[in-house]
N, C-alpha and C positions, 0 to 999 in steps of 0.2 A: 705860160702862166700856171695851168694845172702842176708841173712839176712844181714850182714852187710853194703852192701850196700844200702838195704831198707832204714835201722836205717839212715846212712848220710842222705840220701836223706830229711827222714821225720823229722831229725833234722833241715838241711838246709831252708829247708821250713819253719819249726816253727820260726826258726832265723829272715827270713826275714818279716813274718808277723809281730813279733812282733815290729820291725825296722818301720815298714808302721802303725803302730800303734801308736807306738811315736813320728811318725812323723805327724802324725791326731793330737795327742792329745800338741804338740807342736804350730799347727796352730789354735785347738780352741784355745790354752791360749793368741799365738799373737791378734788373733779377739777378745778377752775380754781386753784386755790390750790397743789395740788401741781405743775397743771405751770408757775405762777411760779417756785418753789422749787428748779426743775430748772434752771429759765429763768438765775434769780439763780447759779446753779451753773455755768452753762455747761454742762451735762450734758445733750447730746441724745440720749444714751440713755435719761435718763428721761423727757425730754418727752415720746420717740416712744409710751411708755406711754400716754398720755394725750389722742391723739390718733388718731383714722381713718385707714387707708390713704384716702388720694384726697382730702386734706385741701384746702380754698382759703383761701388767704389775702390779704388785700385789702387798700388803704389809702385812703382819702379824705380831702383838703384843698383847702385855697386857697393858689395863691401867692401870691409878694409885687406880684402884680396882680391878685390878688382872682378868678382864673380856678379852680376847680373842678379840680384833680387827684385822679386816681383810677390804681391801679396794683395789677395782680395779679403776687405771687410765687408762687414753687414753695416749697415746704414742706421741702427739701431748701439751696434757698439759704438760707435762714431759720436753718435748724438752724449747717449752714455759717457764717455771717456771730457767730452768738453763740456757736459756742465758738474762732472765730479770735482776738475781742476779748483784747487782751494785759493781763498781770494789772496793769498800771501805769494801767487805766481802772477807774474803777469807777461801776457802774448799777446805779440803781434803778427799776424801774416801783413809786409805790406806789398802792396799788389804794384810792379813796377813798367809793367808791358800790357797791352792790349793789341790781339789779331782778332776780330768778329767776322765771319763767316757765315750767312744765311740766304737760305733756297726755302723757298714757301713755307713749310710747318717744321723746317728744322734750323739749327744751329749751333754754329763751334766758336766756343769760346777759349784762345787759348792766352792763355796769361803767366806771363812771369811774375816772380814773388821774392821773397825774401821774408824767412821768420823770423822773430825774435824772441829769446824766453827772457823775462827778468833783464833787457834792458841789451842784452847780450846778443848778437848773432848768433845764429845757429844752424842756417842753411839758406840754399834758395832752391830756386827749379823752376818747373813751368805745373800749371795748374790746367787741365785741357778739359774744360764741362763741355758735353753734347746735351744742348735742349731741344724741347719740345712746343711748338705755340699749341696748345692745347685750348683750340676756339676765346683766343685772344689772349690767352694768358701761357707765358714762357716759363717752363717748368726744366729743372736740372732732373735728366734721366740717368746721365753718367758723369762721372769722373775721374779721371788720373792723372797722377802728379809725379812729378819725377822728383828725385832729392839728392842733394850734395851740396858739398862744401867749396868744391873747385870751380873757377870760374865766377866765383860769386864776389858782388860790391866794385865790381869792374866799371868805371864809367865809359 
C-alpha cells in the first residue's frame, strides 16, 4: 500500500509541474504577442515593455548569391525604423508556428512568420526570442530572425 501511495503522490506532482509549465509557456507567448501588437501599432512605447534593457537583435540570410548574411542592430534603430514607417504602408508580420521552450527563468521562443508589405508577400522565416522571467515578468532579451523567400506559403 505505501508504494501506491508513493506512485499518487509523484504522479500529483508531475501533474502539477507540468500545469506551471504551461502556464510559463502560455505567458511567454502572451509577452511575444503583445509585443507584435505594439509592433503592428507602431508604438515603441509599448514594445519597450516587453523587452530587456541591453536587448540584441540579429538577422540572418542568403543573398541573391546564395552567400550567408548575418547583421546585428541596435534596439533603438529598430524601435526608430517602425514607428517612422508612414501610415500610406501597411505591414504585416503574421506569426504561423509556435515551439515554447522553458527551464525556470528562461525561454525560447521560436516562431515562424510571414510578412506582408502593402497587402503583398514578402518573405517569411523563423523569429527565435530568448526571454527572461525577471521575478514574474518575461521579458525579450534577444532575437534572430532568419529571412527568405523560398519555402515560404507552403501548406
Amino acid at each position: 500500500m505505501p508504494g501506491k501511495f508513493f506512485f499518487l503522490i509523484l504522479f500529483g506532482l508531475n501533474v502539477v509541474s507540468l500545469c506551471a509549465q504551461e502556464s510559463e509557456k502560455a505567458a511567454v507567448k502572451k509577452t511575444v504577442e503583445s509585443f507584435f501588437e505594439a509592433f503592428h501599432n507602431q508604438d515603441s512605447v509599448a514594445m519597450k515593455r516587453f523587452v530587456a534593457d541591453g536587448v540584441l537583435l540579429q538577422t540572418t540570410g542568403r543573398n541573391k548569391e546564395g552567400k550567408t548574411q548575418f547583421r546585428t542592430q541596435k534596439i533603438e534603430k529598430f524601435y526608430a525604423s517602425i514607428v517612422s514607417i508612414p501610415d500610406s504602408i501597411t505591414f504585416q508580420e503574421k506569426l504561423t508556428s509556435w515551439n515554447i521552450l522553458v527551464d525556470r527563468t528562461m525561454a525560447n521562443a521560436w516562431i515562424g512568420y510571414e510578412f506582408w508589405l502593402n497587402g503583398n508577400f514578402s518573405h517569411c522565416g523563423i523569429n527565435s526570442f530568448q526571454l527572461v522571467n525577471f521575478d514574474g515578468e518575461w521579458k525579450i532579451v534577444y532575437l534572430i530572425d532568419t529571412r527568405g523567400r523560398v519555402g515560404c506559403l507552403q501548406d
